[in-house]
ZATITOR-305234 format. One record per atom (N, C-alpha, C): y, x, z; residue in three letters. Coordinates in steps of 0.1 Angstrom, whole numbers, plus 2048, in hexadecimal, padded with zeros to 3 digits. Layout:
// ZATITOR-305234
YXZALA/...
//
This chain:
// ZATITOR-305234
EC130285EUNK/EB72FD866UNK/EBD2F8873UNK/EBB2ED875UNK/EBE2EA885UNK/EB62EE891UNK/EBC2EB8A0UNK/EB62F28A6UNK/EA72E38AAUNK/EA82DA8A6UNK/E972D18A5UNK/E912D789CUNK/E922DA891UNK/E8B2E0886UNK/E832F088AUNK/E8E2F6890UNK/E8830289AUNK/E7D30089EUNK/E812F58A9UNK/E782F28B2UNK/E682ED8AFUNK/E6B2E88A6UNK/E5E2E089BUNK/E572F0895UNK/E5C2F6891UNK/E5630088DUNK/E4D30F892UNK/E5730F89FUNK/E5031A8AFUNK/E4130D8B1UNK/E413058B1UNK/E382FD8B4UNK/E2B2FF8B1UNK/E312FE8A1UNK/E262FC88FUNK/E1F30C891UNK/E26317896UNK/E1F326897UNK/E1B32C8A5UNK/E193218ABUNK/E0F31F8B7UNK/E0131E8B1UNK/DF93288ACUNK/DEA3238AAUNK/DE331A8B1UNK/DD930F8ACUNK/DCF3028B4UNK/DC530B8BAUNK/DC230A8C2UNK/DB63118CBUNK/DAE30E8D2UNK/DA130D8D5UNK/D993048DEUNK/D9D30C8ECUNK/DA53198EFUNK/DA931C8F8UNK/DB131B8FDUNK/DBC3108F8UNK/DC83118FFUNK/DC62FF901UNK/DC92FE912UNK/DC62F5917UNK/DD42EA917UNK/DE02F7916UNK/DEA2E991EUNK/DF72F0912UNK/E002EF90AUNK/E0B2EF905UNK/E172E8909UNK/E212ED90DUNK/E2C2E7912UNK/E372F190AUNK/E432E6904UNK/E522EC8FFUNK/E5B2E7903UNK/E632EC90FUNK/E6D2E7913UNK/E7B2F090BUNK/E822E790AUNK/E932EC8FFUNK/E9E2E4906UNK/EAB2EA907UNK/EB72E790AUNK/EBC2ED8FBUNK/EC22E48F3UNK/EC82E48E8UNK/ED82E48EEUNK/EDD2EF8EAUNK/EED2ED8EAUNK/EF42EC8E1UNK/EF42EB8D8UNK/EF62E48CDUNK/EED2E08BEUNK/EF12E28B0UNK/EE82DF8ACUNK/EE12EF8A3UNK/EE82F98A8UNK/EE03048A6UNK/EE130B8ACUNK/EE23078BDUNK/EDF3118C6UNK/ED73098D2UNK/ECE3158D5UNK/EC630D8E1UNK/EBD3188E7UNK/EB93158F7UNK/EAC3198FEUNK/EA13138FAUNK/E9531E8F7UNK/E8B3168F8UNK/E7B31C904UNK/E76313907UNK/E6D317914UNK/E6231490EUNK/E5231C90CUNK/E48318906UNK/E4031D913UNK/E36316915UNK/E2831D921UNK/E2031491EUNK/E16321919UNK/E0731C915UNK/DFD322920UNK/DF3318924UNK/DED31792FUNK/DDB319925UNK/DD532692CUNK/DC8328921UNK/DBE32692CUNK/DB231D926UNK/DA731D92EUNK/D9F324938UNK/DA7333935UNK/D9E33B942UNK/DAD33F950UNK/DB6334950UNK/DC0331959UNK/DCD33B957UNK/DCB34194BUNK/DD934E949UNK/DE5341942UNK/DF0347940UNK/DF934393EUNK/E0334C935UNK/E0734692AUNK/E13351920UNK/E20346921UNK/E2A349927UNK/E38345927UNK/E4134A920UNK/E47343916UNK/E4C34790EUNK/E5D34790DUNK/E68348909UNK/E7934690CUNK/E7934D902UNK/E843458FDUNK/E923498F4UNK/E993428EDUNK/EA53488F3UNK/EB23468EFUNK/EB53458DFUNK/EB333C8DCUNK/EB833C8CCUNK/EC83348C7UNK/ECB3428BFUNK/ED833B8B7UNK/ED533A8A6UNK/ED433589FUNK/ECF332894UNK/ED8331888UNK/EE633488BUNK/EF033D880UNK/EEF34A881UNK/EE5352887UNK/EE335D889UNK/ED736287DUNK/ED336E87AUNK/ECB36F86DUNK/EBE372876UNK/EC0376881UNK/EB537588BUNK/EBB36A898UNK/EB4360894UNK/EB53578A0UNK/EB13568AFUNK/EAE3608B3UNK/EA93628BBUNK/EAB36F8C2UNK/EB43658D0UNK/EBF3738D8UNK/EB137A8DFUNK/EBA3758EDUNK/EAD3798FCUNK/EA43728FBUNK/E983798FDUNK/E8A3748FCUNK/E8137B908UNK/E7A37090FUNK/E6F379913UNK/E6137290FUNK/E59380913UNK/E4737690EUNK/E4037A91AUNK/E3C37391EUNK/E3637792DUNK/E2737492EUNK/E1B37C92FUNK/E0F37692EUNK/E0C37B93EUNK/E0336E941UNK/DFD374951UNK/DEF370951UNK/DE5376959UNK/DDC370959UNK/DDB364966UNK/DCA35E96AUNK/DCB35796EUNK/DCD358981UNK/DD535F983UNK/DD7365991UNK/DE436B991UNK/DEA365986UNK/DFC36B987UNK/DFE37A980UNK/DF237E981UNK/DF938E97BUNK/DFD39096FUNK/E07398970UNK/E0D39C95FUNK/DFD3A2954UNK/DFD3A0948UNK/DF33A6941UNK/DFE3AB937UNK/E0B3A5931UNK/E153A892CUNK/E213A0927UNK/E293A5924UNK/E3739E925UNK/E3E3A991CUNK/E433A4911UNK/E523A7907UNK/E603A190AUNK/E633AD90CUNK/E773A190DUNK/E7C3AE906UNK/E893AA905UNK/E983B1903UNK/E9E3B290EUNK/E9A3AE917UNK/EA73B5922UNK/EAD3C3922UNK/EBC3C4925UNK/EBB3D0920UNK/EBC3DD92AUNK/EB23E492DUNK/EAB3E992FUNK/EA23F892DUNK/E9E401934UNK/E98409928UNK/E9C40F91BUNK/EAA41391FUNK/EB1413915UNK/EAB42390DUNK/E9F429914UNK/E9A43590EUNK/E8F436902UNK/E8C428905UNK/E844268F8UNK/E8541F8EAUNK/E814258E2UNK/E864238D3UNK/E884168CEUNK/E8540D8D2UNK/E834008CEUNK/E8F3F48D9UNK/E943FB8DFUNK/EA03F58EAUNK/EA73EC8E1UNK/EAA3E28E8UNK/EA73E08F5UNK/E983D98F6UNK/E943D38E8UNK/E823D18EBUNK/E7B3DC8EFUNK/E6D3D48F5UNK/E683D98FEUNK/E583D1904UNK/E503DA908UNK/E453D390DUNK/E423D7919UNK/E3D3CB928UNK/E383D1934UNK/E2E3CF92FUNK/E223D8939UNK/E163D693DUNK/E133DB947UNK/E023D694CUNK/DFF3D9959UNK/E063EB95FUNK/E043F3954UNK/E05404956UNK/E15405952UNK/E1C3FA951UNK/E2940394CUNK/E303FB943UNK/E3D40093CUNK/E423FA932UNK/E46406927UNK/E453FE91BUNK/E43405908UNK/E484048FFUNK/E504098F9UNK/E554028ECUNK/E4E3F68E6UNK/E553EC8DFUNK/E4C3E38D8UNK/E5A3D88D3UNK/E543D58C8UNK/E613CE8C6UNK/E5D3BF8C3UNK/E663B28C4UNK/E653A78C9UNK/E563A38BEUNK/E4F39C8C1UNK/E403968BEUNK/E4238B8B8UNK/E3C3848A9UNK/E413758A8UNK/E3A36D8B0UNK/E3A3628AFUNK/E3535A8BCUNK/E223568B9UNK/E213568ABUNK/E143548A9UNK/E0D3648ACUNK/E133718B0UNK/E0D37B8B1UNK/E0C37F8C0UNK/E143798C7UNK/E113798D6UNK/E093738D9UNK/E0A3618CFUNK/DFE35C8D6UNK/DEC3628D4UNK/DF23688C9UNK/DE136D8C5UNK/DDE3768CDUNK/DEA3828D4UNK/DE438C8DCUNK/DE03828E9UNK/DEC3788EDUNK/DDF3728FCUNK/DD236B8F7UNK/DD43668EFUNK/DC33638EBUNK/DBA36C8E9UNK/DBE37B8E3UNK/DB13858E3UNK/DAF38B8F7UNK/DB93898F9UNK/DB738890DUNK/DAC37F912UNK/DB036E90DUNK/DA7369912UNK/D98364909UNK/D9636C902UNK/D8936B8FAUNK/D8437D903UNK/D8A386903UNK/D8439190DUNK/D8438B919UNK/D8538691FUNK/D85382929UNK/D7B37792AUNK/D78370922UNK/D6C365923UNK/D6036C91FUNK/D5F37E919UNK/D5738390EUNK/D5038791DUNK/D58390927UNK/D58393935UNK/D4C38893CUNK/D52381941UNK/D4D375945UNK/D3F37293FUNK/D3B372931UNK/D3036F92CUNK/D2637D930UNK/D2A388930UNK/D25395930UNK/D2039793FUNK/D2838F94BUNK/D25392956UNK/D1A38795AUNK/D19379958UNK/D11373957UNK/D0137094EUNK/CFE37A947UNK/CF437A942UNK/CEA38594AUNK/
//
Protein backbone atom coordinates (compact mmCIF):
# COMPACT_ATOMS: atom_id res chain seq x y z
CA UNK A 1 0.00 0.00 0.00
CA UNK A 2 1.26 3.39 -0.58
CA UNK A 3 1.30 6.11 1.51
CA UNK A 4 -2.00 7.98 -0.99
CA UNK A 5 -3.70 4.82 -0.64
CA UNK A 6 -3.33 5.23 3.25
CA UNK A 7 -4.37 8.30 3.06
CA UNK A 8 -7.64 7.45 0.93
CA UNK A 9 -8.42 5.01 3.40
CA UNK A 10 -8.06 7.14 7.17
CA UNK A 11 -10.49 9.22 5.13
CA UNK A 12 -13.13 6.23 3.93
CA UNK A 13 -13.23 5.30 8.16
CA UNK A 14 -14.12 8.71 8.97
CA UNK A 15 -18.01 8.10 9.53
CA UNK A 16 -20.64 10.83 7.33
CA UNK A 17 -22.41 12.63 10.02
CA UNK A 18 -24.91 15.37 10.08
CA UNK A 19 -22.59 16.42 13.02
CA UNK A 20 -19.52 17.05 11.73
CA UNK A 21 -19.38 20.29 10.19
CA UNK A 22 -15.74 20.84 8.77
CA UNK A 23 -13.14 17.82 7.82
CA UNK A 24 -9.70 18.74 7.03
CA UNK A 25 -6.40 16.16 6.13
CA UNK A 26 -3.38 17.64 5.99
CA UNK A 27 -0.04 14.97 5.03
CA UNK A 28 3.59 15.52 4.44
CA UNK A 29 4.50 12.33 2.55
CA UNK A 30 8.21 11.44 2.85
CA UNK A 31 8.30 9.10 0.76
CA UNK A 32 6.15 6.57 -0.81
CA UNK A 33 5.59 4.68 2.49
CA UNK A 34 6.30 7.00 4.91
CA UNK A 35 4.48 10.05 5.99
CA UNK A 36 2.65 12.55 8.64
CA UNK A 37 -0.72 12.71 8.66
CA UNK A 38 -2.92 15.65 10.40
CA UNK A 39 -6.79 15.09 10.57
CA UNK A 40 -9.32 17.86 12.56
CA UNK A 41 -12.81 17.38 12.61
CA UNK A 42 -14.76 20.36 13.59
CA UNK A 43 -18.50 19.03 15.11
CA UNK A 44 -21.48 21.28 15.23
CA UNK A 45 -21.72 21.95 18.82
CA UNK A 46 -17.90 23.78 18.32
CA UNK A 47 -15.66 20.74 19.86
CA UNK A 48 -12.86 19.68 17.89
CA UNK A 49 -10.98 15.93 17.59
CA UNK A 50 -7.30 16.45 16.16
CA UNK A 51 -5.87 13.71 15.02
CA UNK A 52 -1.59 12.79 14.09
CA UNK A 53 0.26 10.12 13.02
CA UNK A 54 3.30 9.21 12.01
CA UNK A 55 2.96 6.45 9.71
CA UNK A 56 5.63 4.01 8.24
CA UNK A 57 3.80 1.41 6.21
CA UNK A 58 6.72 -1.39 5.87
CA UNK A 59 5.85 -1.65 9.38
CA UNK A 60 3.02 -4.53 10.28
CA UNK A 61 1.62 -1.64 12.32
CA UNK A 62 1.88 1.45 10.43
CA UNK A 63 1.40 3.64 12.73
CA UNK A 64 4.34 5.08 15.07
CA UNK A 65 3.51 8.35 17.20
CA UNK A 66 0.02 9.20 17.38
CA UNK A 67 -2.05 11.47 19.19
CA UNK A 68 -6.01 11.93 19.39
CA UNK A 69 -6.91 14.85 20.98
CA UNK A 70 -10.71 15.73 21.54
CA UNK A 71 -11.68 19.21 23.07
CA UNK A 72 -14.72 20.76 23.52
CA UNK A 73 -16.10 23.93 22.36
CA UNK A 74 -13.98 26.28 24.83
CA UNK A 75 -10.64 24.44 24.40
CA UNK A 76 -10.85 22.02 27.08
CA UNK A 77 -9.53 18.57 27.00
CA UNK A 78 -12.63 15.87 27.12
CA UNK A 79 -9.82 13.35 25.87
CA UNK A 80 -6.78 12.53 24.12
CA UNK A 81 -4.74 9.01 23.39
CA UNK A 82 -1.04 9.13 22.46
CA UNK A 83 2.07 7.04 22.93
CA UNK A 84 4.22 9.40 24.27
CA UNK A 85 6.32 7.69 26.34
CA UNK A 86 5.39 8.28 29.40
CA UNK A 87 3.63 6.69 32.34
CA UNK A 88 5.67 4.07 32.13
CA UNK A 89 3.59 2.49 35.31
CA UNK A 90 0.78 1.54 33.50
CA UNK A 91 0.10 -1.69 31.75
CA UNK A 92 -0.56 -0.62 28.34
CA UNK A 93 2.77 1.88 27.99
CA UNK A 94 3.57 3.48 26.42
CA UNK A 95 -0.32 3.97 25.25
CA UNK A 96 -2.43 5.73 27.13
CA UNK A 97 -5.47 8.00 27.76
CA UNK A 98 -5.87 11.73 29.39
CA UNK A 99 -8.95 12.92 30.67
CA UNK A 100 -10.49 15.71 32.47
CA UNK A 101 -9.61 13.56 36.09
CA UNK A 102 -6.35 12.09 35.11
CA UNK A 103 -4.61 9.69 32.78
CA UNK A 104 -5.44 5.45 32.18
CA UNK A 105 -4.31 2.75 30.53
CA UNK A 106 -5.87 2.41 27.08
CA UNK A 107 -4.39 1.32 24.14
CA UNK A 108 -4.30 3.12 20.66
CA UNK A 109 -8.32 3.53 19.23
CA UNK A 110 -8.93 2.92 15.44
CA UNK A 111 -9.84 6.04 13.90
CA UNK A 112 -13.56 5.19 13.26
CA UNK A 113 -13.75 4.36 17.17
CA UNK A 114 -12.51 7.69 18.39
CA UNK A 115 -14.56 9.29 16.06
CA UNK A 116 -17.65 7.57 17.40
CA UNK A 117 -16.57 8.22 21.09
CA UNK A 118 -16.52 12.23 20.05
CA UNK A 119 -19.80 11.91 18.52
CA UNK A 120 -21.44 10.05 21.60
CA UNK A 121 -19.84 13.59 23.42
CA UNK A 122 -21.53 15.55 21.04
CA UNK A 123 -24.99 13.89 20.79
CA UNK A 124 -24.73 14.07 24.99
CA UNK A 125 -24.13 17.19 24.78
CA UNK A 126 -26.97 18.32 22.27
CA UNK A 127 -29.24 15.54 24.57
CA UNK A 128 -28.09 18.33 27.47
CA UNK A 129 -29.01 21.18 25.59
CA UNK A 130 -32.47 19.79 24.51
CA UNK A 131 -33.07 18.77 28.34
CA UNK A 132 -32.28 22.24 29.51
CA UNK A 133 -34.50 23.96 27.12
CA UNK A 134 -37.68 22.35 27.40
Amino acid sequence: MSFEEYLRQLEAAIPPSPHIRLLRIESRCFSNVHGRVKVIIAFDDGSELHLAQVVSLEKADPVGKYGYHYQDEEGNLVFRYDNKPHFRDLPTYPDHKHMPDGVGPAYRPGIQDVVAEALAYVASQNHKQEATSD
